[in-house]
PDB file of N, CA, C, O and CB in Angstrom:
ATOM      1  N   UNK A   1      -4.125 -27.059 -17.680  1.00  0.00           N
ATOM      2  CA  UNK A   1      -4.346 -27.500 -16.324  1.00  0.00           C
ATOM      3  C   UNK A   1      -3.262 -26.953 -15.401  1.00  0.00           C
ATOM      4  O   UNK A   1      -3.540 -26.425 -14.324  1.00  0.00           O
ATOM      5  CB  UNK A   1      -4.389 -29.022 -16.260  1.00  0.00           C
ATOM      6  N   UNK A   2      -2.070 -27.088 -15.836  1.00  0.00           N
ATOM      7  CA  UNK A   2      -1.218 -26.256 -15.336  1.00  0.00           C
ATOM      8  C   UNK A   2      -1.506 -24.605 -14.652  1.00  0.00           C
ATOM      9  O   UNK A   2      -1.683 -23.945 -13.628  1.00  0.00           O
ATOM     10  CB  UNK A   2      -0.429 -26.251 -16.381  1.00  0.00           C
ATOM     11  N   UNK A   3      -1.444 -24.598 -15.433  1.00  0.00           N
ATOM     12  CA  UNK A   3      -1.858 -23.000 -15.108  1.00  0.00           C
ATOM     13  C   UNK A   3      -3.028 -22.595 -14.507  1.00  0.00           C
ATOM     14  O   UNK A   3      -3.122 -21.478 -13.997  1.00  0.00           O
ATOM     15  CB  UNK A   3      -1.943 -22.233 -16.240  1.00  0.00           C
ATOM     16  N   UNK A   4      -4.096 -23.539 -14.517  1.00  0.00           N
ATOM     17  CA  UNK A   4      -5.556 -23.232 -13.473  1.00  0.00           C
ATOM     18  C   UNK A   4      -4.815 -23.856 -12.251  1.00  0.00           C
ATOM     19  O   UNK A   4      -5.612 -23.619 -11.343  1.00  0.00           O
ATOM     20  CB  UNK A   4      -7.384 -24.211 -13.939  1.00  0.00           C
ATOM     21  N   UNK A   5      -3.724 -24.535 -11.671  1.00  0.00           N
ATOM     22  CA  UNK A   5      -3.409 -25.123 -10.606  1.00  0.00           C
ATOM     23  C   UNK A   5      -2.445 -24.189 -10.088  1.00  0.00           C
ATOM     24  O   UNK A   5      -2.206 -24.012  -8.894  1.00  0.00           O
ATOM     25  CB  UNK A   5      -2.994 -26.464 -10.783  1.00  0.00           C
ATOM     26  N   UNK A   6      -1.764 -23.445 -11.322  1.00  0.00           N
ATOM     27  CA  UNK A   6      -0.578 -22.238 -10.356  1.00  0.00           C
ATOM     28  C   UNK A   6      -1.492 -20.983 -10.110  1.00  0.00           C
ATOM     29  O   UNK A   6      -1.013 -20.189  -9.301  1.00  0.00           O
ATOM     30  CB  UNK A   6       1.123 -21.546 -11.450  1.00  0.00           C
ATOM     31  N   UNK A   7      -2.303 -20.757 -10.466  1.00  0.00           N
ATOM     32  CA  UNK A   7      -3.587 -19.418 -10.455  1.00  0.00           C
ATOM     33  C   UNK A   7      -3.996 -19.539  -9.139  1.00  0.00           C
ATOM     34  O   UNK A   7      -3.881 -18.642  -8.303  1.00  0.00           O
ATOM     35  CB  UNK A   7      -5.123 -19.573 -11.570  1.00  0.00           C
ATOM     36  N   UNK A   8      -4.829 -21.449  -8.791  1.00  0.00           N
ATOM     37  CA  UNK A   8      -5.138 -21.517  -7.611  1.00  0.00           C
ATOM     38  C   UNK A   8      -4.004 -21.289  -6.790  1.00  0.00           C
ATOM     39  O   UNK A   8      -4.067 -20.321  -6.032  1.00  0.00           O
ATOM     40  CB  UNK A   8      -5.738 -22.606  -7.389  1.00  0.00           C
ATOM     41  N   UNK A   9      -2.901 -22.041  -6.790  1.00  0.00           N
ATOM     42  CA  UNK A   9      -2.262 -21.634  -6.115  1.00  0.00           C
ATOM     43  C   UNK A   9      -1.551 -20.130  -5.344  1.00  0.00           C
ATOM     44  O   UNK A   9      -1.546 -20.022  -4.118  1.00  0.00           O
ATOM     45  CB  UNK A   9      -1.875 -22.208  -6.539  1.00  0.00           C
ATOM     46  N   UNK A  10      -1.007 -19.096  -6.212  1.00  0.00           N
ATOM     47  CA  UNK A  10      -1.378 -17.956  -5.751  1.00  0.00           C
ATOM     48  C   UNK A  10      -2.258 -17.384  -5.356  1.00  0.00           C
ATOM     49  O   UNK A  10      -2.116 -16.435  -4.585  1.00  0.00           O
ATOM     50  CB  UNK A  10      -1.222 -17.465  -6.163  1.00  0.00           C
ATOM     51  N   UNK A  11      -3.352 -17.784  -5.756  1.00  0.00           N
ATOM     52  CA  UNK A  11      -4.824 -17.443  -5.293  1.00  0.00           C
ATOM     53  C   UNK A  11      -4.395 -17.318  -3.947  1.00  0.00           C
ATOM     54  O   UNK A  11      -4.180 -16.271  -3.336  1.00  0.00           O
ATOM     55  CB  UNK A  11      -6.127 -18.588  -5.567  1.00  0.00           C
ATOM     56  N   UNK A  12      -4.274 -18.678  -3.476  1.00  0.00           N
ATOM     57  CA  UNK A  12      -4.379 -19.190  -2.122  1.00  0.00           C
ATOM     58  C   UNK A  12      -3.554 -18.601  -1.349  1.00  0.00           C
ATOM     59  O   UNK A  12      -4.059 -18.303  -0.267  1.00  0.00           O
ATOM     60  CB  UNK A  12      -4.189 -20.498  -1.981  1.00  0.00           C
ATOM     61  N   UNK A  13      -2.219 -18.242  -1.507  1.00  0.00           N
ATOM     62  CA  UNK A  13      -1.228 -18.168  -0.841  1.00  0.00           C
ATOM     63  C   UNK A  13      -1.657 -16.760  -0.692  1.00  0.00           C
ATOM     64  O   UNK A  13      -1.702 -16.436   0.495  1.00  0.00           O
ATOM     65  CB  UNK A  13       0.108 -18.634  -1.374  1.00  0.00           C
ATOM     66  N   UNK A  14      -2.202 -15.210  -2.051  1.00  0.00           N
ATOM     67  CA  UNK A  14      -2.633 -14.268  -1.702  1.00  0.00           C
ATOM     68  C   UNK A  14      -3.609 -13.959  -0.100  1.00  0.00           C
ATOM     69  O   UNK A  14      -3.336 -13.327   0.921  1.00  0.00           O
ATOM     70  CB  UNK A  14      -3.167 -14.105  -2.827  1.00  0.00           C
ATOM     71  N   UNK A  15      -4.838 -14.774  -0.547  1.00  0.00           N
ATOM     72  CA  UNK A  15      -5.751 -15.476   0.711  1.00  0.00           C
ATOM     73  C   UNK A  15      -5.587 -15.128   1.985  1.00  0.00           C
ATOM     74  O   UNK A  15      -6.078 -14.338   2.792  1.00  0.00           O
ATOM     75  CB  UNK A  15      -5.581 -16.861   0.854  1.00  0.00           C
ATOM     76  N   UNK A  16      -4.120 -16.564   1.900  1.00  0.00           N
ATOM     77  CA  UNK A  16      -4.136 -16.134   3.447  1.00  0.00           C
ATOM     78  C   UNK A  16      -2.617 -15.480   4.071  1.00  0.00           C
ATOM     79  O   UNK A  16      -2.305 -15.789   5.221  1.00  0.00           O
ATOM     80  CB  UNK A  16      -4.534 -17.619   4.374  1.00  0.00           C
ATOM     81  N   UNK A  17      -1.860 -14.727   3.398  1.00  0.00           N
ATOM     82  CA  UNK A  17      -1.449 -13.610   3.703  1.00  0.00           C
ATOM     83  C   UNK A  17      -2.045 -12.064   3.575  1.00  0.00           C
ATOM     84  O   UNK A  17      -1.514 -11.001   3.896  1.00  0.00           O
ATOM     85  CB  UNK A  17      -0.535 -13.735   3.187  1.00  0.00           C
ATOM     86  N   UNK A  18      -3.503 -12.364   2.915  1.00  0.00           N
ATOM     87  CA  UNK A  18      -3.917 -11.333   2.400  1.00  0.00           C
ATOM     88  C   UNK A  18      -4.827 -10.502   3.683  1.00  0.00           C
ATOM     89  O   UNK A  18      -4.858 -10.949   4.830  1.00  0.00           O
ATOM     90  CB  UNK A  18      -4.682 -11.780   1.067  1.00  0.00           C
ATOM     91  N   UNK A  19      -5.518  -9.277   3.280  1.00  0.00           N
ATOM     92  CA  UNK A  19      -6.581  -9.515   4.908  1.00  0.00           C
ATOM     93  C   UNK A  19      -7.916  -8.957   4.405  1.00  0.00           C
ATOM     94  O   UNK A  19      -8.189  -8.354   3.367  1.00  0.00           O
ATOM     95  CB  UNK A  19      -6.003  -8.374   6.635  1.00  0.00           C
ATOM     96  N   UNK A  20      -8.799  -9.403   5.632  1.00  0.00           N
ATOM     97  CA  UNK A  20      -9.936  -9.822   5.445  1.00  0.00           C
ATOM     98  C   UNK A  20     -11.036  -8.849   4.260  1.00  0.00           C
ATOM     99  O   UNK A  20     -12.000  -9.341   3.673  1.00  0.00           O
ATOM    100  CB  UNK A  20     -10.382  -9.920   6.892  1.00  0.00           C
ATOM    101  N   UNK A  21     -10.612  -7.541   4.150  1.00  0.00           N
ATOM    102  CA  UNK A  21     -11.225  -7.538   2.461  1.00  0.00           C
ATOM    103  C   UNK A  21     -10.873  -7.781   1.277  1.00  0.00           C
ATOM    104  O   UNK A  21     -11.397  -7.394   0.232  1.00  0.00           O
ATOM    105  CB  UNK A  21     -11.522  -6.636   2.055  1.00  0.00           C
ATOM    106  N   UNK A  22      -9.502  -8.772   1.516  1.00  0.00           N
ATOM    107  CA  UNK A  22      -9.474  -9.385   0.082  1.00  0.00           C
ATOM    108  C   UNK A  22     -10.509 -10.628   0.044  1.00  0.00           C
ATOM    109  O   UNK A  22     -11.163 -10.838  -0.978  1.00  0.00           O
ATOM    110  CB  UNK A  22      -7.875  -9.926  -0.321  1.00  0.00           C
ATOM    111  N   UNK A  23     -10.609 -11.280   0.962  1.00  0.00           N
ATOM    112  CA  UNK A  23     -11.625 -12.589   1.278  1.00  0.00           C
ATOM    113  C   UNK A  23     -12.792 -12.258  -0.287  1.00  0.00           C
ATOM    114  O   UNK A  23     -12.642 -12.998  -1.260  1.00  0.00           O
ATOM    115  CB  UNK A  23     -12.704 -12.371   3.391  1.00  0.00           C
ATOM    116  N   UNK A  24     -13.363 -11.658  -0.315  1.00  0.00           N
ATOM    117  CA  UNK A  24     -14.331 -11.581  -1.290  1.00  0.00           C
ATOM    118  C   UNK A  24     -13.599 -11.700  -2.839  1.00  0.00           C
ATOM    119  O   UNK A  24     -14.016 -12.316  -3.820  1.00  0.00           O
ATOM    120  CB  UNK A  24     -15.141 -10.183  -1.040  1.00  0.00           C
ATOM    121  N   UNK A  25     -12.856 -11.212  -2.751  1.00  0.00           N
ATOM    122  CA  UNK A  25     -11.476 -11.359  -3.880  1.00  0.00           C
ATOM    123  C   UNK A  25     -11.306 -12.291  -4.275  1.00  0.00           C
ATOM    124  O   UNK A  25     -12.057 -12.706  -5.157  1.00  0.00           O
ATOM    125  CB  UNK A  25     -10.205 -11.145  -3.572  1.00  0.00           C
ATOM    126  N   UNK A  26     -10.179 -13.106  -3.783  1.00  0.00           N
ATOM    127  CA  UNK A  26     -10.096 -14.474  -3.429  1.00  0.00           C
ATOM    128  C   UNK A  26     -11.302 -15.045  -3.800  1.00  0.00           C
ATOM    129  O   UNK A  26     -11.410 -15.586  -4.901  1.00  0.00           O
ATOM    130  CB  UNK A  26      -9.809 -14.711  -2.040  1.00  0.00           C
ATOM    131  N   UNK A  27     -12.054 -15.001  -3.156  1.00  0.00           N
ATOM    132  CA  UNK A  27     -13.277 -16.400  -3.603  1.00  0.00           C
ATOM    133  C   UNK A  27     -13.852 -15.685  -4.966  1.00  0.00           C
ATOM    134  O   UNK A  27     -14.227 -16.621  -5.673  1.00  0.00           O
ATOM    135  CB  UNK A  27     -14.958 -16.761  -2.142  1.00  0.00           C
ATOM    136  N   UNK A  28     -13.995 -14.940  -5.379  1.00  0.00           N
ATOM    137  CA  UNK A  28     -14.792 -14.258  -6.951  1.00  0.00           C
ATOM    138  C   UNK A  28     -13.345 -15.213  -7.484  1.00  0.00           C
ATOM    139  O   UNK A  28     -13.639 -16.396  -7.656  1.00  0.00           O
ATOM    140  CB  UNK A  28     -14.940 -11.782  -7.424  1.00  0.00           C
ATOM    141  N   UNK A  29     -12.283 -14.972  -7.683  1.00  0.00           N
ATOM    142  CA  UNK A  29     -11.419 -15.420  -8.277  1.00  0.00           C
ATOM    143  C   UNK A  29     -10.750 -16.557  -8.565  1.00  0.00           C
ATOM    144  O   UNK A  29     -10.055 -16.806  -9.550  1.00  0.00           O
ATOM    145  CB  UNK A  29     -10.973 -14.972  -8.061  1.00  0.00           C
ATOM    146  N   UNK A  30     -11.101 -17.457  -7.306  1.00  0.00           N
ATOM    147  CA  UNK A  30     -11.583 -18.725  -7.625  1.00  0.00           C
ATOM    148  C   UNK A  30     -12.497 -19.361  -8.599  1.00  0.00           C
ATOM    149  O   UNK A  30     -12.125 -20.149  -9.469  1.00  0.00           O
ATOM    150  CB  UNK A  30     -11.965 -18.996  -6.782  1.00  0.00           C
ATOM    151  N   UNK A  31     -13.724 -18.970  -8.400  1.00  0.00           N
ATOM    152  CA  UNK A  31     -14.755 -19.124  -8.807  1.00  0.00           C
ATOM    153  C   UNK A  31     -14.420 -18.653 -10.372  1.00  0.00           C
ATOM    154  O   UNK A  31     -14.387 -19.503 -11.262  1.00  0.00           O
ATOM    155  CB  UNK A  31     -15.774 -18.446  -7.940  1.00  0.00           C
ATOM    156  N   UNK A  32     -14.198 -17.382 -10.622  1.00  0.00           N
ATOM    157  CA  UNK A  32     -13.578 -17.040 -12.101  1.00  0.00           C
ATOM    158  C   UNK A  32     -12.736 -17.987 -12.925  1.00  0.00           C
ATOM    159  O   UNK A  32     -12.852 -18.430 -14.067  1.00  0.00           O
ATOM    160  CB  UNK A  32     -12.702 -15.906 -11.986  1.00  0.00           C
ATOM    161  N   UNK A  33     -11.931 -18.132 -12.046  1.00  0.00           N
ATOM    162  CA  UNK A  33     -10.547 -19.167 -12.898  1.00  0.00           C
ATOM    163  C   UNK A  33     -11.407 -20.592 -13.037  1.00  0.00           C
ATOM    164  O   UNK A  33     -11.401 -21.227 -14.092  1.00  0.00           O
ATOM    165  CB  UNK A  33      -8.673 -19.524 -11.640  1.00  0.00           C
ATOM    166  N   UNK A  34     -11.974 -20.922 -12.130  1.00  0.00           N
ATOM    167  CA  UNK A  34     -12.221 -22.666 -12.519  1.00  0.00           C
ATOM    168  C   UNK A  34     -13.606 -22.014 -14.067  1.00  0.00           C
ATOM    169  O   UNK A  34     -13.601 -22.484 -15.205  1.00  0.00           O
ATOM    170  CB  UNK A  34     -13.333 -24.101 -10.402  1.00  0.00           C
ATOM    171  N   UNK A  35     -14.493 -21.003 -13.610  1.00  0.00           N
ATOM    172  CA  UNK A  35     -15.054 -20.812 -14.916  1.00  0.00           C
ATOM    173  C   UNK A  35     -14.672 -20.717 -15.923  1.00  0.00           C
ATOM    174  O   UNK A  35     -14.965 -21.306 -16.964  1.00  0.00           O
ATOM    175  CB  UNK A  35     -15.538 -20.135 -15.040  1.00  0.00           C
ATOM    176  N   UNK A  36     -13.515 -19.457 -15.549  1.00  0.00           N
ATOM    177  CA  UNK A  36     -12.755 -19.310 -17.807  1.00  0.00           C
ATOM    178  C   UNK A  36     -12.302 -20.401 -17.944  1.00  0.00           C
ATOM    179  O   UNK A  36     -12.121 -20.588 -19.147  1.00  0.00           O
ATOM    180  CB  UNK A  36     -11.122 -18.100 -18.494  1.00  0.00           C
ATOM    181  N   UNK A  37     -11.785 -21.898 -16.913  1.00  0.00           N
ATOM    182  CA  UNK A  37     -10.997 -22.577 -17.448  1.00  0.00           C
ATOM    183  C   UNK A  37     -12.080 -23.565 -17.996  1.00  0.00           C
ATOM    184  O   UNK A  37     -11.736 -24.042 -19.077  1.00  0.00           O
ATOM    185  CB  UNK A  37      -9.871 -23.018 -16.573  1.00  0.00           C
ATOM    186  N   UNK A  38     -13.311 -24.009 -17.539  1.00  0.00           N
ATOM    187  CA  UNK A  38     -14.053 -24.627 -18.199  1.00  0.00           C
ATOM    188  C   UNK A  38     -14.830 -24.221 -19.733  1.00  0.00           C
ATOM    189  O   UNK A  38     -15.468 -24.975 -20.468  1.00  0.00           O
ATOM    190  CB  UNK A  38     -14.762 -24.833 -17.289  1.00  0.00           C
ATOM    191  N   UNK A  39     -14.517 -22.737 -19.912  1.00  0.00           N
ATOM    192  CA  UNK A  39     -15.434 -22.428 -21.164  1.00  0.00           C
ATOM    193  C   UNK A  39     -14.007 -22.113 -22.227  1.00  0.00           C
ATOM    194  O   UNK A  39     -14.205 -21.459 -23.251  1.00  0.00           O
ATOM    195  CB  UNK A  39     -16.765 -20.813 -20.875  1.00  0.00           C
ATOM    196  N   UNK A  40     -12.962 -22.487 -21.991  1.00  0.00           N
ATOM    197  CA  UNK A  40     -11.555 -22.470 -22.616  1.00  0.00           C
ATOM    198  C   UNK A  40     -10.162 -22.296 -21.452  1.00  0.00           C
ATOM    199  O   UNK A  40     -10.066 -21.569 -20.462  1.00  0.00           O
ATOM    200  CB  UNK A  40     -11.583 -21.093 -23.731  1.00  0.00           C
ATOM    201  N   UNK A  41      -9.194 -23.277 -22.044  1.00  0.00           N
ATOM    202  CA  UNK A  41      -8.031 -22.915 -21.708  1.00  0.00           C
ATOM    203  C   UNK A  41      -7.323 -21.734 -21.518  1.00  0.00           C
ATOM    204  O   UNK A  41      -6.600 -21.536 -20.542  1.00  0.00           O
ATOM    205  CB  UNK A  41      -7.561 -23.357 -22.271  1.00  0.00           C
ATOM    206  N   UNK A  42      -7.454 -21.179 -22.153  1.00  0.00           N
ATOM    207  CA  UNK A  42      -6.870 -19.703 -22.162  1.00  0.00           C
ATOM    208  C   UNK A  42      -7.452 -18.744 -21.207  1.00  0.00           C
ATOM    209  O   UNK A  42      -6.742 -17.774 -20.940  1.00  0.00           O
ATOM    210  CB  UNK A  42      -7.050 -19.060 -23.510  1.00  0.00           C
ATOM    211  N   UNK A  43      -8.727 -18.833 -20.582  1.00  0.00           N
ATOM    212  CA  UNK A  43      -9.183 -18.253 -19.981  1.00  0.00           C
ATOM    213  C   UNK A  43      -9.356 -18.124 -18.512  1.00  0.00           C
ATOM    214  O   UNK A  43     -10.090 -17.297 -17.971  1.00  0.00           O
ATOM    215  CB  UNK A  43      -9.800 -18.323 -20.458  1.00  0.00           C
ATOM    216  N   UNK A  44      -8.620 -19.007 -17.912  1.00  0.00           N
ATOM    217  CA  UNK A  44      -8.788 -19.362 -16.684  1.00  0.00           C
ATOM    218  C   UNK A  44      -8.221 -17.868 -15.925  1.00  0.00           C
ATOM    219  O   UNK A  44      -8.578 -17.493 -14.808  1.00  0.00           O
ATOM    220  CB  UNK A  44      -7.964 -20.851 -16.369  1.00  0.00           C
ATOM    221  N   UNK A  45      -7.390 -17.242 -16.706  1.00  0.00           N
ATOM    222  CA  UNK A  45      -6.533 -16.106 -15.720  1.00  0.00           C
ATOM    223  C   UNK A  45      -7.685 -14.693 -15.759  1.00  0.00           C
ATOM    224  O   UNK A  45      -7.969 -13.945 -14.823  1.00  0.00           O
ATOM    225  CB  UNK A  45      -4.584 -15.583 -16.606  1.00  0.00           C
ATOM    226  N   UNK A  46      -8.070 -14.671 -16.838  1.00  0.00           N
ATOM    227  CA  UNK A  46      -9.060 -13.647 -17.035  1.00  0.00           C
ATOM    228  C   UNK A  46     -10.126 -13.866 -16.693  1.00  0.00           C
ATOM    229  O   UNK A  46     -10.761 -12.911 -17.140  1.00  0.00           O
ATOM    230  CB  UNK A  46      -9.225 -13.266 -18.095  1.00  0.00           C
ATOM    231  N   UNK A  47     -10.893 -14.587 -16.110  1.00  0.00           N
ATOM    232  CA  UNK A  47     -11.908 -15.203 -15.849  1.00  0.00           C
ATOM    233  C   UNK A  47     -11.640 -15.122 -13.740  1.00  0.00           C
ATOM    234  O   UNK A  47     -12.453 -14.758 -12.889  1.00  0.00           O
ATOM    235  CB  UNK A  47     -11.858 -16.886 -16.889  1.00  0.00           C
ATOM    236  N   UNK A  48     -10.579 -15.492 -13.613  1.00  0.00           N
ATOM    237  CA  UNK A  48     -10.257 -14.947 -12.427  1.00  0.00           C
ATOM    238  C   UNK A  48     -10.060 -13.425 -12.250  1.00  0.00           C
ATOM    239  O   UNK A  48     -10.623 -12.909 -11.284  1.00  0.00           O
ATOM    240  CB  UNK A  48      -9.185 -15.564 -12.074  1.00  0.00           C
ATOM    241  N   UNK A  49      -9.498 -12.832 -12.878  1.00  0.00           N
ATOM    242  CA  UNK A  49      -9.376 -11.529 -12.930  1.00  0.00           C
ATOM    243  C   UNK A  49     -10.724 -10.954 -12.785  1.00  0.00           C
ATOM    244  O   UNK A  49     -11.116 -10.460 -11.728  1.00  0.00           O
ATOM    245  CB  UNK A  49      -8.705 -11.130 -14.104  1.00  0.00           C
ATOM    246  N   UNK A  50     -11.154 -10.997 -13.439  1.00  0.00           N
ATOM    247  CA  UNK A  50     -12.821 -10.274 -13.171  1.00  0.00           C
ATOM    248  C   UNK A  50     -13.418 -11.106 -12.193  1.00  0.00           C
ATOM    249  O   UNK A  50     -14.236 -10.428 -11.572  1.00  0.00           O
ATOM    250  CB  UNK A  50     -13.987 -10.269 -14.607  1.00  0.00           C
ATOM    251  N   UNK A  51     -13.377 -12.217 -11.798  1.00  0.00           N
ATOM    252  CA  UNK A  51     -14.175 -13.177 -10.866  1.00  0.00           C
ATOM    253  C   UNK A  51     -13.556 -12.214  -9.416  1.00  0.00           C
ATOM    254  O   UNK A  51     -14.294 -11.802  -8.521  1.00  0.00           O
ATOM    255  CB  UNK A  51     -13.629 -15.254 -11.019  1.00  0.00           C
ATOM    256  N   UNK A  52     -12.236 -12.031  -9.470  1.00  0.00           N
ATOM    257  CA  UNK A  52     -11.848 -11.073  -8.391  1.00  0.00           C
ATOM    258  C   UNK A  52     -12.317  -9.594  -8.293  1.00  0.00           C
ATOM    259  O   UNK A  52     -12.072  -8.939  -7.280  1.00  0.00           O
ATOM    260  CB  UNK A  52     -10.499 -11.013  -8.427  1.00  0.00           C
ATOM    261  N   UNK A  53     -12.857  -9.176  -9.138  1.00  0.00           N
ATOM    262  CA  UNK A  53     -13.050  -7.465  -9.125  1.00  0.00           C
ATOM    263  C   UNK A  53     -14.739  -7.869  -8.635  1.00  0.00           C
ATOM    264  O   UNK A  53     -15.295  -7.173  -7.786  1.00  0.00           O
ATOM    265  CB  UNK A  53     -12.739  -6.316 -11.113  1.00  0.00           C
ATOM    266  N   UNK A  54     -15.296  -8.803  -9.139  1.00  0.00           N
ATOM    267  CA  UNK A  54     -16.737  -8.971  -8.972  1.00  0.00           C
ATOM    268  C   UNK A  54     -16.825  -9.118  -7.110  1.00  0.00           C
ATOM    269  O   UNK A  54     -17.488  -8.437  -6.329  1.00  0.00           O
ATOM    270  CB  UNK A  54     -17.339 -10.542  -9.999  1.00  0.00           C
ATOM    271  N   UNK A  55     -15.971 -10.167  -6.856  1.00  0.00           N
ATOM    272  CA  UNK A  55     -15.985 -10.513  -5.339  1.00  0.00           C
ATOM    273  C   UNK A  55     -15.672  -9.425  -4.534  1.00  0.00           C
ATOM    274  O   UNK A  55     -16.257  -9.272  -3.462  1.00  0.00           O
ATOM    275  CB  UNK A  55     -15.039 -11.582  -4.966  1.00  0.00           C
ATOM    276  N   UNK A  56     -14.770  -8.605  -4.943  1.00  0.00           N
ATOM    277  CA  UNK A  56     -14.289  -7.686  -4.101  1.00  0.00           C
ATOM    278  C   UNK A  56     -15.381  -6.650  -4.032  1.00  0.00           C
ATOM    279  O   UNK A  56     -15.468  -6.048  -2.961  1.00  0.00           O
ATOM    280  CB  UNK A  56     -12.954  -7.168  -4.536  1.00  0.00           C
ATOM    281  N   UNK A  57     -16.127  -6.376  -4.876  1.00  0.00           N
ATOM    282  CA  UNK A  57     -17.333  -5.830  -5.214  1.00  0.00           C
ATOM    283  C   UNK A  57     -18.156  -5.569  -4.143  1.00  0.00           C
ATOM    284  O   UNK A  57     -18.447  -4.599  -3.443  1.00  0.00           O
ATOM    285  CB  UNK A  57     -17.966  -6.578  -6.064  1.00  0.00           C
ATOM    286  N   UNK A  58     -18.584  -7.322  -4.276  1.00  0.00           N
ATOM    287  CA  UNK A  58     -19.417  -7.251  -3.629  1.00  0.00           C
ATOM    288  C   UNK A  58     -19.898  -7.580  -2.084  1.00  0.00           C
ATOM    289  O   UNK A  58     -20.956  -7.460  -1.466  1.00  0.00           O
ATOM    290  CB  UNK A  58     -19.819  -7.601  -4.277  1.00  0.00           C
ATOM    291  N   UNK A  59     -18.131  -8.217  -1.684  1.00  0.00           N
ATOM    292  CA  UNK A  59     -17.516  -7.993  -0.181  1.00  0.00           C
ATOM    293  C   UNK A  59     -18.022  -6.946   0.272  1.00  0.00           C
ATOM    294  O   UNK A  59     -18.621  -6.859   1.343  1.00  0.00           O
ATOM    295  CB  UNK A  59     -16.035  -7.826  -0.013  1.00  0.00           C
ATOM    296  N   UNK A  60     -17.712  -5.589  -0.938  1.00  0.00           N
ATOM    297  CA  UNK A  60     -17.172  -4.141   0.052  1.00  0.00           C
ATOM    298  C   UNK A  60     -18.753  -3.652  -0.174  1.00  0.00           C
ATOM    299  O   UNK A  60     -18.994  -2.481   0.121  1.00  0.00           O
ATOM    300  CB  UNK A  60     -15.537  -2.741  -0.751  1.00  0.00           C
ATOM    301  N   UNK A  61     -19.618  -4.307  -0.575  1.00  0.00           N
ATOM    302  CA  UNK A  61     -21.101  -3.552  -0.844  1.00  0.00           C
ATOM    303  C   UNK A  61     -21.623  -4.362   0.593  1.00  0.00           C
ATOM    304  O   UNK A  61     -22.215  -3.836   1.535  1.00  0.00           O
ATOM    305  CB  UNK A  61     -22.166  -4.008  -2.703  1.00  0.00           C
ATOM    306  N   UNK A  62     -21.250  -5.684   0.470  1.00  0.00           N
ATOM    307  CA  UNK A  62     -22.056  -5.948   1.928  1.00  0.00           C
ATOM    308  C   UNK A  62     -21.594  -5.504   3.425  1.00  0.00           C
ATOM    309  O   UNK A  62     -22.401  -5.460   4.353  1.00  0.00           O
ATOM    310  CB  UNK A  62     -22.155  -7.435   2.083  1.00  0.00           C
ATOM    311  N   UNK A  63     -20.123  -5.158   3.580  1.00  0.00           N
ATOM    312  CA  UNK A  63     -19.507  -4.696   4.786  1.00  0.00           C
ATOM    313  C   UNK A  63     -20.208  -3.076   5.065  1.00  0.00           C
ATOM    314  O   UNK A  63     -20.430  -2.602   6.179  1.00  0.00           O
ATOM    315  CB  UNK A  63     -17.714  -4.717   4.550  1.00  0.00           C
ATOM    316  N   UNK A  64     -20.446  -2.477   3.889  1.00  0.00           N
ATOM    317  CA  UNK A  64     -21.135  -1.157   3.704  1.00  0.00           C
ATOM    318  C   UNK A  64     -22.523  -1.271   4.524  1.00  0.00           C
ATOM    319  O   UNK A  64     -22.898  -0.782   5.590  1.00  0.00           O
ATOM    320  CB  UNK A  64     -21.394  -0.824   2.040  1.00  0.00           C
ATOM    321  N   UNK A  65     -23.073  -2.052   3.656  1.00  0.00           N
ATOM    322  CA  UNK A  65     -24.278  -2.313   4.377  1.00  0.00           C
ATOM    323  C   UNK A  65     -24.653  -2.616   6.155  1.00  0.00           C
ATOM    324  O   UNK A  65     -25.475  -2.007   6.839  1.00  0.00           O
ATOM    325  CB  UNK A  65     -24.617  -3.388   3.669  1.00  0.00           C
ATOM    326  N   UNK A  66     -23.694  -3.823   6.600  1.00  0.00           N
ATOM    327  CA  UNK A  66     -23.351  -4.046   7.315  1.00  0.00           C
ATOM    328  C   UNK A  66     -23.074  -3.174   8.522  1.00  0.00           C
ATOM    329  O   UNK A  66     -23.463  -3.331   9.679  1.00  0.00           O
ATOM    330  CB  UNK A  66     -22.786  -4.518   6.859  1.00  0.00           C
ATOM    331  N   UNK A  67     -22.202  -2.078   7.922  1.00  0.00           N
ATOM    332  CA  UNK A  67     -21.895  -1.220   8.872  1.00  0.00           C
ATOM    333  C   UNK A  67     -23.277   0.048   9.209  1.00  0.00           C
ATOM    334  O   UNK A  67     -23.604   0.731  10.180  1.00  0.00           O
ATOM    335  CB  UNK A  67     -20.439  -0.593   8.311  1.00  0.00           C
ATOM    336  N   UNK A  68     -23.672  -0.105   8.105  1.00  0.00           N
ATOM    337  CA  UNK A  68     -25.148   0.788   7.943  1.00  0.00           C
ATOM    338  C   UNK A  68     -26.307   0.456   9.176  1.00  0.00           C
ATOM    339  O   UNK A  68     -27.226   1.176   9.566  1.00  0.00           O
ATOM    340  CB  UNK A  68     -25.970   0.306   6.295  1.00  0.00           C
ATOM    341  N   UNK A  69     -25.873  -1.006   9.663  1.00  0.00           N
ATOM    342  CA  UNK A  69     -27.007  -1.253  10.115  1.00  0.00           C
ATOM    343  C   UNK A  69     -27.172  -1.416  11.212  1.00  0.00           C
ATOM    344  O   UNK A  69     -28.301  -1.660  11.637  1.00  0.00           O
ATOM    345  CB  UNK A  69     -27.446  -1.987   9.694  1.00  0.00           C
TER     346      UNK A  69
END
């Protein structure tokens, strides 16, 4: 539990010093960490880790679009 609470925490603090195409980041990586941490302990960091590559993903696929249109 520890460690899903210091994860969020940097999470957060990344967030909002971070700028606005990490936003998709951030929230995949949220979303990651509370997942790995529910399907095991150990997993909460890696589970963010990819929860962040997924978000950032798919931030930068919709701003693409976005700008397309």
């Amino acid at each position: 539990m520890k460690k899903l609470i210091g994860t969020l925490a940097l999470i957060s603090a990344v967030g909002i010093s971070g700028s606005a195409e990490a936003k998709g980041a951030v929230k995949g990586a949220v979303v990651g960490a509370a997942a790995g941490h529910m399907v095991g302990h150990g997993h909460a960091v890696a589970g963010a880790a990819a929860g962040a590559a997924i978000g950032h993903h798919h931030a930068k696929v919709k701003a693409r679009k976005a700008a397309a249109a």
